[in-house]
C-alpha positions in Angstrom: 86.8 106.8 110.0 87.0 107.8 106.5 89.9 110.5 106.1 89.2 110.5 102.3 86.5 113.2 102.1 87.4 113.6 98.6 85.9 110.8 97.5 83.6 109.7 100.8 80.9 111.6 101.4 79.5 110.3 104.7 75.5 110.3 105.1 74.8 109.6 108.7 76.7 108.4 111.8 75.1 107.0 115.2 76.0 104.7 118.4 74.8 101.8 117.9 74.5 99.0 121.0 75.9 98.7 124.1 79.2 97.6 122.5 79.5 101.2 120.8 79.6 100.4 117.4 80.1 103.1 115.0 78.0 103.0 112.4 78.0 105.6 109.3 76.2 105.7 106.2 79.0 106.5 103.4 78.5 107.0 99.2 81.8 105.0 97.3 82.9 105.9 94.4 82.2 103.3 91.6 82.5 105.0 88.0 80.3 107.4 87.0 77.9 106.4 90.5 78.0 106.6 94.3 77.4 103.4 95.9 75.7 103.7 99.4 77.2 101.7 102.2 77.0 101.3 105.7 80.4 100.5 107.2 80.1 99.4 111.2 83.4 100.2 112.8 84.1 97.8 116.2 84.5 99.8 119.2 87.6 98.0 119.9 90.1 98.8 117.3 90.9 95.7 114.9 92.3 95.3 111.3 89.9 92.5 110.3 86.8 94.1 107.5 83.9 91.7 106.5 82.7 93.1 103.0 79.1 92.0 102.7 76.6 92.1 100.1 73.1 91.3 101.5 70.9 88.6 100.0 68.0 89.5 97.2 65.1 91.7 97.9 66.8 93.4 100.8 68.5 96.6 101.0 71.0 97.9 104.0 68.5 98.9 106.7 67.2 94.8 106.3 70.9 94.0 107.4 71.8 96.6 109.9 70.9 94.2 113.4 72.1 91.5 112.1 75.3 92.8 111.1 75.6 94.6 114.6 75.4 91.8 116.4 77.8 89.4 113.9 79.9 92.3 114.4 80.1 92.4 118.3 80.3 88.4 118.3 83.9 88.4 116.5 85.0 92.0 116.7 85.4 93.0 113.5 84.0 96.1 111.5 81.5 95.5 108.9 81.0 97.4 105.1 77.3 96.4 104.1 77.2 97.1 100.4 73.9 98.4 98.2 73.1 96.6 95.2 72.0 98.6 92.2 68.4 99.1 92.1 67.8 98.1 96.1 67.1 100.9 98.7 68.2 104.4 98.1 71.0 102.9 95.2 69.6 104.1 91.8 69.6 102.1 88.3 68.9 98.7 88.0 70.9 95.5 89.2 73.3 94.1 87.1 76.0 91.5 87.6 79.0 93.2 85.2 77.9 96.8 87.8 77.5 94.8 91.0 81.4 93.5 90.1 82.6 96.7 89.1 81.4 98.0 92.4 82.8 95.2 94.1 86.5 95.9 92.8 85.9 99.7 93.5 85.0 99.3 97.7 87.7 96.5 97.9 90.0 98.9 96.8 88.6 101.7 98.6 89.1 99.3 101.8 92.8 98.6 101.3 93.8 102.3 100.2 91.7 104.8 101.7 91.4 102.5 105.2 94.3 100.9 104.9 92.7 97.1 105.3 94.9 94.9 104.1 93.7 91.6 101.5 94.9 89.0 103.8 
């Protein structure tokens, strides 16, 4: 899913659900940091992407069911994004970081996956 192994390095991959979604832990570029992710790919192939950052005092694995099944109710992939300071993320939250690594996975959606902003 992520032909840009230069600058994705992916953690873990598994089957999730009866619907077959793809799920893989992947690190994203963001400055001087990696941020973790977990990007759910639909088994049926669509070019819709929800970027979402979970709520406070969760972290990915909090998010991973409920994405799953958001995901199989309107078929499209998923990128669940860390926040500084929450699960296996390092440093502390910050807004100006938390926008920085916003900009940096957007982009990382539109040129290394080829999602387009519309």
């Amino acid at each position: 899913f992520f032909n840009d192994t230069a600058t994705t390095e992916i953690y873990t991959r598994s089957i999730v659900g009866s619907v077959r979604c793809v799920q893989e832990t992947v690190f994203i570029p963001s400055e001087d940091r990696k941020v973790p992710c977990l990007y759910k790919q639909h088994s049926i192939k669509t070019s819709k992407v929800l970027l979402y950052f979970h709520g406070n005092a969760e972290d990915l694995g909090c998010n991973e069911e409920l994405m799953e099944i958001f995901s199989r109710a309107t078929g499209m992939n998923i990128m669940i994004v860390e926040f500084p300071g929450y699960g296996i993320y390092k440093g502390s939250p910050n807004e100006p970081q938390i926008l920085k690594d916003a900009e940096n996975i957007f982009d990382h959606l539109k040129t290394c996956l080829l999602y387009t902003s519309d």
